[in-house]
C-alpha positions, 0 to 999 in steps of 0.5 A, a space after each residue: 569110916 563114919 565122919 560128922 561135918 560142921 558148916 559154919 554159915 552164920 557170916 553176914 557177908 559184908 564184904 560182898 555187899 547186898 542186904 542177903 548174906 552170901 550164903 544164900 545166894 544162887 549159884 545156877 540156881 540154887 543156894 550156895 550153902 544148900 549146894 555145898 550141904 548137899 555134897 556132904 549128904 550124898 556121901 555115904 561116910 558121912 552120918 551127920 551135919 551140924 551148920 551154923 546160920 544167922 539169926 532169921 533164916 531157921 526156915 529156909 535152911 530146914 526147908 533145904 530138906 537135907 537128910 543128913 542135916 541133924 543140927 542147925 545152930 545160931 551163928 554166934 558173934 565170930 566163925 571160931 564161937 559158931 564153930 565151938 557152937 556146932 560142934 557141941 551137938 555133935 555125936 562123940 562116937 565118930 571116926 573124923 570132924 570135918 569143918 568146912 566153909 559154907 560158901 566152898 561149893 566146889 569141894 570135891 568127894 575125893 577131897 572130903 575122903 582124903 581129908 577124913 582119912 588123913 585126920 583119922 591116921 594123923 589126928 589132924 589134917 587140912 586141905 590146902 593149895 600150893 601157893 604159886 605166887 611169890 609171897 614177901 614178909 613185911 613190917 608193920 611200915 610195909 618195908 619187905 623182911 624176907 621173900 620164904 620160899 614158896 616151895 614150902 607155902 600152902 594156902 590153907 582152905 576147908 576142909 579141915 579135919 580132926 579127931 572128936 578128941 583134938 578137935 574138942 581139946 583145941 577149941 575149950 583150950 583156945 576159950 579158956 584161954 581167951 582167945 578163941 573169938 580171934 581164931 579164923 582157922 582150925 588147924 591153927 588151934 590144933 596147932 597152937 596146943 602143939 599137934 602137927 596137922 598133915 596137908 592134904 594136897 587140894 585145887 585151887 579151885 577149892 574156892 571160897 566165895 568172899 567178894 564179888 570177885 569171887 562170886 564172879 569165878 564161882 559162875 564161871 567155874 560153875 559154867 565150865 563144869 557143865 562141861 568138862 
């Protein structure tokens, strides 16, 4: 199997604060984005990476000598369009597209393969966490409509995985229809032209760097690594 990865990477971090984008910055010692790139490149399915950036930080990136990294695009206004962006570049010849976040640098190898492979049977696939918190439906006024069983909850994370073909198709189709700036998941717009998406069980550590609260468990995390 032969896969190609989209990096989106080009978000400006707003909610974490500082004036450097969280992408950039170090978790034991290295770039977050930089650390993330490089499990995809040490892995043998893959052939290509495509990454997402914001405007100015061309050569840092390029500097990160990333061997598998074929493409480096400007982020565009929103995820969804620097997404779209990335994924033009790419080679059409490929078994699967993987899509993940930059800033989750705790993605495992195996998850990778087994997302590669579940899009390549199913068309689509996405890693996701059981949810283990009671989750309740409310109102725009904040009043609880109904408590869903959480047995049949997942917490959607990246990556998300799709054929050249279905990825593509969702993604023109969401443009054309004018709502692709709104879009913040793609398994969302495989689903919104009437594909089923197959989950594929992953950690919770699987994390997404957002907040200082984030980037706080990401060090620690990192930490107990070392030695587990």
């Amino acid at each position: 199997m032969k896969i190609s990865i989209v990096i989106p990477a080009s978000g400006a971090g707003k909610r974490l604060g500082g004036d450097i984008p969280k992408q950039f910055l170090t978790l034991g010692g290295e770039p977050i984005l930089r650390r993330t790139l490089s499990i995809f490149n040490a892995m043998e399915i893959v052939t290509e990476i495509a990454v997402a950036i914001p405007e100015g930080y061309l050569k840092e990136v390029s500097d990160y000598k990333i061997e598998k990294l074929h493409h480096i695009v400007e982020g565009k206004p929103t995820r969804a369009e620097s997404v779209y962006a990335a994924l033009k570049t790419l080679d059409k010849n490929t078994d699967a597209v993987l899509v993940h976040d930059g800033v989750r640098p705790f993605v495992t190898p195996e998850i990778i393969a087994s997302v590669a492979q579940a899009a390549k049977k199913h068309g689509a696939s996405v890693a996701c966490a059981p949810v283990t918190d009671t989750i309740k439906v409310a109102d725009k006024d904040g009043n609880v409509i109904t408590t869903p069983d959480r047995s049949t909850l997942w917490q959607a994370q990246t990556p998300q995985g799709f054929t050249y073909e279905i990825i593509t198709r969702a993604y023109a189709t969401a443009e054309k229809d004018g709502i692709l700036s709104e879009a913040t998941d793609d398994s969302a717009l495989a689903e919104r032209i009437g594909l089923s998406v197959k989950i594929v069980p992953s950690p919770p550590n699987n994390i997404k760097i957002t907040t200082t609260t984030d980037l706080y468990l990401a060090k620690v995390l990192n930490e107990t690594s070392k030695f587990g």
